[in-house]
BAMARVEX-959816 format. One record per residue (C-alpha): residue in one letter; z, y, x. Coordinates in steps of 0.2 Angstrom, whole numbers, plus 5000, padded with zeros to 4 digits. Last residue first. Layout:
# BAMARVEX-959816
aZYX/...
***
This chain:
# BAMARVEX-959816
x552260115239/x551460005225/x550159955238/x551559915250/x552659805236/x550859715232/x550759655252/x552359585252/x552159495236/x550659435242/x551359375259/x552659285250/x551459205238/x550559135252/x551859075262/x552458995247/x550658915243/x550658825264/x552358755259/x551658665243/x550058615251/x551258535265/x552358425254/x550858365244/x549958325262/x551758215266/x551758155251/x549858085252/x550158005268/x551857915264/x552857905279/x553157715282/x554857655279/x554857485285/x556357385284/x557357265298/x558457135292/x560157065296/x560857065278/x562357175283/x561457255297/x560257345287/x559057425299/x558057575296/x556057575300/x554657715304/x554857715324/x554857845335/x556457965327/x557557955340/x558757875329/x557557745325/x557157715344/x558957695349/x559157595336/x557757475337/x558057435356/x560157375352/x559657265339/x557957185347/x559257165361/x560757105350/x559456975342/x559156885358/x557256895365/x555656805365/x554756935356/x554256855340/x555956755342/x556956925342/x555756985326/x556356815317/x558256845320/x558257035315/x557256975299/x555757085292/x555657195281/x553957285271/x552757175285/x551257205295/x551357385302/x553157305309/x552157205322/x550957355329/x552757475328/x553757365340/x552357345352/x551957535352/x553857585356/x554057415368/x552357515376/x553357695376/x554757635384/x553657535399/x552757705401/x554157815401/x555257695413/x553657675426/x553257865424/x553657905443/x553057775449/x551457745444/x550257855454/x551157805471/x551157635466/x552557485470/x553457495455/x552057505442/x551257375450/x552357215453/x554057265446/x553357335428/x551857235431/x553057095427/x553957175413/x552557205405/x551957035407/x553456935400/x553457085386/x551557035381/x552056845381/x553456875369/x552256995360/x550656875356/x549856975343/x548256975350/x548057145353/x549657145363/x549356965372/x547457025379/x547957165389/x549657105396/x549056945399/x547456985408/x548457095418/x549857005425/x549256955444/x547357045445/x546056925449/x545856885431/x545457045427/x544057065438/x542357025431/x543157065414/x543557245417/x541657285423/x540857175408/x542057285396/x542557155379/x544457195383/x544257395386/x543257485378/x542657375361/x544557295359/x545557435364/x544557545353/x545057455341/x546857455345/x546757625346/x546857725363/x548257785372/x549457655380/x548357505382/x547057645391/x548357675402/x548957525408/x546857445407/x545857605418/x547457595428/x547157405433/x545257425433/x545557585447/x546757475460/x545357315456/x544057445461/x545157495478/x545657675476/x545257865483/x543957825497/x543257675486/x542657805475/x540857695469/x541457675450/x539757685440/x540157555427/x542057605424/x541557775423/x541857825408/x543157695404/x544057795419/x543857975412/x544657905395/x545857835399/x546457965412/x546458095399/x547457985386/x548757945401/x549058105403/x550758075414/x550758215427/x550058075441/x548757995426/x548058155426/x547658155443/x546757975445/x545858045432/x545458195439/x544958105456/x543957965445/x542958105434/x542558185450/x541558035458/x540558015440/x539758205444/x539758175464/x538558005458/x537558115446/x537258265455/x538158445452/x537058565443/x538058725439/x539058615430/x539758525445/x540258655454/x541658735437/x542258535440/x542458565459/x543458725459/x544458645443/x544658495454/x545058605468/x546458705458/x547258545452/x547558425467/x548258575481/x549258625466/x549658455462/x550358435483/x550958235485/x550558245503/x548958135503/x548658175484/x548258345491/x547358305503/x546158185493/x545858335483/x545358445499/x544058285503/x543558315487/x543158495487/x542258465503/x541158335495/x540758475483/x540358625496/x539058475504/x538158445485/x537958645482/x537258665499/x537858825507/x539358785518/x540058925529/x541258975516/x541758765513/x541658725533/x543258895531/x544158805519/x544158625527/x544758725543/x546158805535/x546758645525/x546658535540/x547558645551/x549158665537/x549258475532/x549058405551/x549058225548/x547758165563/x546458115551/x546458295541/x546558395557/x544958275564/x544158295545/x544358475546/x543458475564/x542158365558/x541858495544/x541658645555/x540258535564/x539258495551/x539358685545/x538558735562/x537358595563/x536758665545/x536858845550/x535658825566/x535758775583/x535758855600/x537358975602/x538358935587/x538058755588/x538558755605/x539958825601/x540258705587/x539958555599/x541158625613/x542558655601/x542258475592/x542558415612/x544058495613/x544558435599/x544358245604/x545358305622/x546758395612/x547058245600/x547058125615/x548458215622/x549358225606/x549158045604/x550158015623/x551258145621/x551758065605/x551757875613/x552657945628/x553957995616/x554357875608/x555257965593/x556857865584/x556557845567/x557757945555/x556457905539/x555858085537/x555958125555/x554857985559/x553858025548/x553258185551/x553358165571/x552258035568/x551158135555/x550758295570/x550258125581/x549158055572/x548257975585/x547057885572/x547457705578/x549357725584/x549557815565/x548657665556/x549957545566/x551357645562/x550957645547/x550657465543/x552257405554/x553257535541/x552557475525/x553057275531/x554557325535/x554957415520/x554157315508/x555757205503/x556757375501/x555857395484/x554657555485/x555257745485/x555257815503/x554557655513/x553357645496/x552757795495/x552357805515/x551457655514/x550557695497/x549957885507/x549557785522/x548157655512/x547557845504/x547057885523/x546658055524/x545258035527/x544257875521/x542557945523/x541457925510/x539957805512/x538457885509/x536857905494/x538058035489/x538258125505/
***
């Protein structure tokens, strides 16, 4: 299957519609319900409508259910007759093929519990290394379909053991996207970063993400973790993310403003994509306040690595914003201990206290030889004894 197209089951397009008709802004409510209904109609999904529809307090139609769960009975039936024929006449390929048809028809329908079973038993009747893999995926794609990270986790460390045993290299690059697109759901944007640069010049998983869905988390979360240079080489100068950060609403700005110094414009953006993207994602959502606190963090350190003090009145112009909010954002920082300053409101100014690297080492080496001396001193009291 890796010269193939992927199927797209589950449907990754339902699992945003349903986020955002549970979490997203009320003004893409209707819009998120007509698509699901309309994806659910389509695929028969008849075990998802009555999902959802209690979920959401809908009000069941049900001719349409019995109508989708007829039409599920009759295409099963049909899988059934394949897979006993199969038994009967053909050999284990056809047999497999056939197991995994009827996970992907539990899988397309919305049956969580079916779906799972039957992909497990296609993957013990599965020999090919490359076929057990794909089947391993379409198991992560369940799990992110109903928000399961056990589901997510153990496969992809099922799938990642696979791969070295001599996994090829477009299911290799495949997995590097799932895990990232994982870890960036339990907030590792340092892991994601780096899996998606990696594979920003081979990305083919379309079935998980859209490529300008996989450049904008390659960007937030590389902006995030890695170094400024590292920023600049990886991310900013990258053929693959220039070819399509200017389609994306916000990112260009946001990428290019912070290494360029440019911090009003860079908070403009941020909070754009806060209300745009972060929002509005099911990977995002649930880290859009740590993320967006943890780039004003990283914004506010880059400008003060600059200066020994600086004026309260010139830092809110540098930011574009009043003084009691550069005020009220630096001590709740400071006091938490994330950024290296103190702020002497008499005069208005903001100082730097950098921890001095040498001190700190000096401070160390002396800890370290007490321990050391204690433990002789111990060990000389024994062998006195």
């Amino acid at each position: 299957m890796a010269s193939e197209e992927v199927p797209k089951i589950p449907s990754i397009e339902l699992l945003q519609n349903r986020f955002l008709l549970t979490s997203g802004p009320k003004e893409t409510h209707a819009q998120a319900q007509e698509a699901a209904l309309k994806k659910i109609k389509e695929d028969n999904m008849a075990p998802f409508y009555e999902l959802i529809c209690e979920e959401h307090g809908w009000p069941l139609d049900n001719s349409l259910l019995n109508q989708m769960k007829k039409e599920n009975e009759e295409a099963l039936k049909k899988i059934d007759e394949r897979l006993k024929d199969a038994e009967e006449n053909l050999g284990e390929t056809e047999i497999s093929d056939t197991l995994l048809a009827r996970a992907e028809h539990f899988a397309k329908i919305g049956d969580k519990e079916k779906s799972l079973t039957a992909y497990r038993v296609a993957f013990e009747k599965t020999v090919a290394l490359g076929s057990r893999l794909d089947i391993l995926f379409a198991l992560i794609r369940s799990g992110f379909f109903y928000r399961d990270n056990d589901i997510v986790s153990r496969n992809i460390e099922k799938a990642r053991g696979m791969i070295e045993e001599g996994g090829d290299w477009d299911r290799r690059n495949r997995l590097k996207v799932y895990e990232g697109a994982y870890l960036m759901t339990i907030r590792d944007f340092k892991g994601a970063a780096d899996l998606f640069i990696a594979t920003l010049s081979t990305f083919t998983s379309t079935e998980l993400m859209e490529y300008k869905d996989f450049v904008t988390y390659a960007v937030l979360s590389s902006v995030l973790a890695l170094k400024r240079v590292d920023i600049k080489n990886k991310v900013i100068d990258s053929p693959e993310v220039l070819e399509v950060l200017h389609e994306i609403p916000h990112l260009e700005d946001y990428l290019k403003s912070l290494y360029n110094g440019e911090y009003a414009k860079f908070f403009v953006s941020l909070a754009a994509l806060e209300t745009t993207t972060m929002k509005q994602s099911w990977v995002l959502f649930p880290h859009y306040r740590y993320y967006v606190r943890e780039m004003r963090i990283r914004a506010y350190a880059q400008l003060l690595e600059s200066y020994r003090s600086l004026t309260m009145q010139s830092m809110a112009q540098s930011f574009g914003v009043s003084e009691e909010f550069i005020d009220r954002d630096l001590s709740k920082f400071i006091s938490a201990g994330r950024l290296n300053c103190v702020i002497d409101k008499v005069n208005g100014i903001v100082e730097t206290n950098r921890p001095d690297a040498k001190n700190a080492q000096y401070q160390q080496a002396i800890k370290q030889g007490d321990i050391l001396l204690n433990r002789i001193q111990k060990l000389s009291r024994v062998i006195n004894v």
